[in-house]
N, C-alpha and C positions, 0 to 999 in steps of 0.2 A: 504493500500500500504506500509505504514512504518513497519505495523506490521509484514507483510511477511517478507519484505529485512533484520529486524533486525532478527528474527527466527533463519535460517540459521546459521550467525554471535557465537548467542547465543549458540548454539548445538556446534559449531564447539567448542568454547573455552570450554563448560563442558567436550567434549571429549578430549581435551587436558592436562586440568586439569586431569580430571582423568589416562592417561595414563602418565602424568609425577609424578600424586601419586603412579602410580604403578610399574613405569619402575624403573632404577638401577640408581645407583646416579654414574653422569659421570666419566669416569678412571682419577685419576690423573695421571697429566701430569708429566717426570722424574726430571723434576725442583724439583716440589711440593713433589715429592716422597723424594727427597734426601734433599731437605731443611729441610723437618721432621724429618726425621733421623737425621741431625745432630742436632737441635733440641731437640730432645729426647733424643739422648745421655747427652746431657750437664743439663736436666734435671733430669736424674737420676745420676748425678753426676759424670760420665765415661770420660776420656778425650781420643781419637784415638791415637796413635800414629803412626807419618807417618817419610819417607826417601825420601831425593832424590833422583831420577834416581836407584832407588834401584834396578830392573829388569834389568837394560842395559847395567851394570858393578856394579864390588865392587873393594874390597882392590887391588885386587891380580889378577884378571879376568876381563875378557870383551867381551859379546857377539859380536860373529863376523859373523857366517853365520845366519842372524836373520829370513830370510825366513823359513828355518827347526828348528829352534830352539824352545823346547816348551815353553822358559822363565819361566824355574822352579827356576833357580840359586836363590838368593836372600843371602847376609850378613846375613839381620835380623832374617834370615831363616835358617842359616845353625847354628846361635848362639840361638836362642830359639827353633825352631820348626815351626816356625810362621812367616804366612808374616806380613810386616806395616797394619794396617789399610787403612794408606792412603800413597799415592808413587806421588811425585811432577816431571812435566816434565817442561822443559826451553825450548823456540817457538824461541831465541836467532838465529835468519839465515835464518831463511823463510819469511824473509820479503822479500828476496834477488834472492829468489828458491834457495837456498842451498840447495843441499841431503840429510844434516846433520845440527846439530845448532853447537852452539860457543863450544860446550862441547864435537863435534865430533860425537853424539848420529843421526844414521840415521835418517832422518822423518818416514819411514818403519816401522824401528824396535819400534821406540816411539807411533805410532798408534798401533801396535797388542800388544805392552806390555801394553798400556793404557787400553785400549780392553779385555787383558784375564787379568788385574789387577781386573776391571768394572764386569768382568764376575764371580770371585772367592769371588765378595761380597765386594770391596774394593772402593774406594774414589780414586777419581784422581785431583789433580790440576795444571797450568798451570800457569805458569810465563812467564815474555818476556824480554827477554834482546836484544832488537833492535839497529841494526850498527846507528850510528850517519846519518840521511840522510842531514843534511847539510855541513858537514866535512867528509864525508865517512872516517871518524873514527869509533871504536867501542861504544859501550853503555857507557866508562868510558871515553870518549874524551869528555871535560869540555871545549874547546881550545875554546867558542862560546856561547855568554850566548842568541843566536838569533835562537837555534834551536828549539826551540814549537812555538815562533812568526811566523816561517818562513813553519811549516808545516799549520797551522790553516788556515781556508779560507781565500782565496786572499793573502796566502804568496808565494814566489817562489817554496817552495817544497812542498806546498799544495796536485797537482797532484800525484806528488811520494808517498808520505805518503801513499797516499787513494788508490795506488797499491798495496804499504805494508800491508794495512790493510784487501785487498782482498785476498792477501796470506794467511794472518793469518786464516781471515775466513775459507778460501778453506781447509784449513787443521782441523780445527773443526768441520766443515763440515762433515769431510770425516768418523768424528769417528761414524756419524749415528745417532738413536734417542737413547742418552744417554746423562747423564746431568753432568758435569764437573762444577770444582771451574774455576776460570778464574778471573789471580790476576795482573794486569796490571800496569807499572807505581807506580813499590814498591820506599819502601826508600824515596820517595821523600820531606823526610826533611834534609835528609843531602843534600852535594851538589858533590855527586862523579857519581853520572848520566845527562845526558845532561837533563833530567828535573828535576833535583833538585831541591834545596828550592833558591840558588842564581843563577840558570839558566834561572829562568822564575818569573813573576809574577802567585800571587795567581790566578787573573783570568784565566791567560794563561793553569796554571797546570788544572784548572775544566773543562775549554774548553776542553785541550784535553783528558782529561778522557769520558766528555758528547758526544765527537765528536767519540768516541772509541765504545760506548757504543752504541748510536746512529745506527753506520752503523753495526754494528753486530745486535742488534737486528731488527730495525724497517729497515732496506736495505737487510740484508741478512739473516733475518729470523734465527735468532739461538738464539733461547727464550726457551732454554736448560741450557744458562747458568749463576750459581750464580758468580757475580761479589761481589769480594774481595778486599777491599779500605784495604792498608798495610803501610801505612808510619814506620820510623824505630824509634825503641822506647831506654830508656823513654822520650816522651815528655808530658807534662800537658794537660788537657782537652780543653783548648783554641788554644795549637796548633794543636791539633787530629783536631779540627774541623775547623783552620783555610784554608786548602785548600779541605774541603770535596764536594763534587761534587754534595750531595743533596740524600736525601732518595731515589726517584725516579733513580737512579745510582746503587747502591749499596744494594747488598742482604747480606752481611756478612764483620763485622772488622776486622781485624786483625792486628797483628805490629811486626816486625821484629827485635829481640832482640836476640843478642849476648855474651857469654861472653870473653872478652878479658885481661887475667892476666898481660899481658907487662911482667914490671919488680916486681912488686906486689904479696906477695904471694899467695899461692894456696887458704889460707883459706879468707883472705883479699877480692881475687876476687871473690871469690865464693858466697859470703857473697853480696858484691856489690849488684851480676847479679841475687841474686836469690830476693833479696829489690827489684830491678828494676823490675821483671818479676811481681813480686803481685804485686806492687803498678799498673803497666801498666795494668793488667788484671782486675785489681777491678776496673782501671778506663772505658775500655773498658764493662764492664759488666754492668757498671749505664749506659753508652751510652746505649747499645744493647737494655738495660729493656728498655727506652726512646724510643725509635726508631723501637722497635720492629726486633730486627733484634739479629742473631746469631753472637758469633764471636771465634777467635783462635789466637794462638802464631805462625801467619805462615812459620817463618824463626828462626832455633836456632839452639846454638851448644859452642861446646868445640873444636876449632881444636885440634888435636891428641890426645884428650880423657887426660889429663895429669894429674887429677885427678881419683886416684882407685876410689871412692868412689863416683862421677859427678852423676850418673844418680838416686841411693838410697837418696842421702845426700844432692844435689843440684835442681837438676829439677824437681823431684819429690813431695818434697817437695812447690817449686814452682807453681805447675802447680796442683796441688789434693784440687778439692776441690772447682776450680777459677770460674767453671761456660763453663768453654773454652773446645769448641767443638772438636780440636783437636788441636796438637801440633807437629810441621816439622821438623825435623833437617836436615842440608844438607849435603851434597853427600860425598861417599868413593871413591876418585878419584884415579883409577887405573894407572896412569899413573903420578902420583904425592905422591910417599909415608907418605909424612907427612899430606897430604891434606884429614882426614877425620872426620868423624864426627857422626859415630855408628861404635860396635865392630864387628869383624869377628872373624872366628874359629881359635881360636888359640892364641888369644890376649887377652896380659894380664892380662887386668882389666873385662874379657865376662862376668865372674861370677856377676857383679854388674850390668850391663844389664839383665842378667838373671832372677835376682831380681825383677829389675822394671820392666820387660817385665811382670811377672808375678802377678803382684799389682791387687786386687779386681779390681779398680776402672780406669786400666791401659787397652785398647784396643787392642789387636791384630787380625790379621786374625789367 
């Protein structure tokens, strides 16, 4: 009688053995796809180079009928030949159902440029600069050092939050089965965001990151996307990891380094930010090896390029070599002349972008 009932059993698992020896090894999934990638890049020693909002607007222009539009324009593009690697969009206003974020950028038009960015072979990542929901002030209203205690569960704008965050979803959502950086809750060592470093306690900041993470993937199912822990650098490796949210959080580091000359000269500053960027990257790169995890410089720049020489002589240098998967400068705001941060056609210093666009080890599309 046993011998019979186990038979069956028996057959059954030969034949599944054998058809999972002979069948195909499962598709990865676009997470897994694009984590390799960037991965790989940073082990053959390549760093991407990406832009903000680089398809949306540039120096001098701005998509305006974006339904008909093919989102060919591009800065990086009209000054190399070549688009970024990777193009960063800001979620800044969809918390709210804005049409558009803080930056004015339809939601429309940031889905299908994310989309034919995705399509042309490119990297996308996404930031959020959320209105203040306990001072319906902006993201840099600091007037309240109560707003993360007051969204986490059982605080008053708890509910709201987790509206906020259904928007957010709803629009990542919408981009389909494609895998996106997703860089949430940057900076937050200084203290010029309402989650800052003197806005909140360390617990508070990890809650809300877990509680971020949480409802996007295991509530709304978008386990597409690699989560980017960004605090603003340089800080030491005790503070990288004093508000970090936990391996199980976090698929890739990053840290947001700027250079800013003041009154300092050019060579002075230069010299500073490019110290800062290795020391921050080498610290970042014994984490990664640690942790198993990728990482990048996801926020940088020169306002108005004021250095000829920044992108050969400064960040370059900085950045070849570090390990770092890729590296973002931000946005040429057309509607703010001084406010940018890659060349366009015609400006002065393109030839030195040209350069580094063109570096062995330098990424472009």
């Amino acid at each position: 009688m046993m011998r019979n009932s186990v038979l069956p059993l028996i057959l059954c698992a030969l034949l599944l053995a054998a058809c999972t020896a002979g069948g195909k090894k499962p598709a990865a999934s676009p997470k897994e796809v694009l984590s390799e990638r960037l991965a790989a890049y940073a082990a053959e020693g390549k760093v991407l180079y990406g832009h903000q909002d680089d398809l949306s607007y540039g120096h001098a222009w701005c998509v305006t009928d974006w339904e008909n539009d093919g989102l060919t324009r591009s800065d990086v593009r009209d000054v190399t030949g070549k688009y970024p690697a990777v193009v960063g969009f800001d979620l800044g206003g969809i918390e709210l159902g804005d049409s558009c974020n803080l930056d004015k950028v339809p939601f429309g038009l940031m889905r299908k440029a994310a989309l034919a960015h995705i399509g042309r072979g490119g990297i996308v990542t996404f930031s959020w600069h959320p209105r203040n929901p306990l001072t319906g002030g902006d993201a840099w209203d600091i007037s309240s050092d109560e707003v993360v205690y007051s969204i986490l569960e059982g605080g008053e704008k708890h509910e709201v939050f987790m509206e906020w965050l259904s928007r957010a979803a709803d629009f990542l959502a919408g981009l389909g089965d494609v895998s996106v950086v997703f860089r949430p809750w940057h900076e937050h060592m200084g203290s010029w965001f309402w989650w800052g470093w003197r806005l909140c306690s360390a617990n508070e900041y990890k809650a809300l990151f877990q509680l971020t993470h949480d409802y996007f993937v295991q509530e709304r199912g978008l386990t597409n996307l690699i989560w980017c822990f960004s605090p603003n650098g340089p800080i030491t490796r005790e503070d990288y990891l004093s508000r970090y949210p936990g391996d199980d959080y976090v698929d890739m580091l990053g840290t947001d380094i700027y250079e800013y000359p003041g009154s300092d000269p050019l060579d002075v500053a230069a010299a500073r930010y490019q110290g800062q960027v290795r020391e921050m990257l080498a610290t970042l790169k014994e984490l990664a090896a640690e942790r198993g995890k990728f990482f990048c410089l996801s926020e940088t720049g020169l306002e108005g390029l004021v250095d000829p020489h920044w992108w050969s002589d400064v960040l370059y240098p900085a950045v070849s070599g570090s390990g770092a998967s890729y590296v973002l400068t931000w946005r040429n705001a057309h509607d703010m002349p001084g406010h940018f941060y890659a060349p366009w056609k015609g400006f002065a210093h393109e030839e030195d972008f040209k350069q580094f666009s063109n570096k062995e080890d330098i990424v472009l599309l």
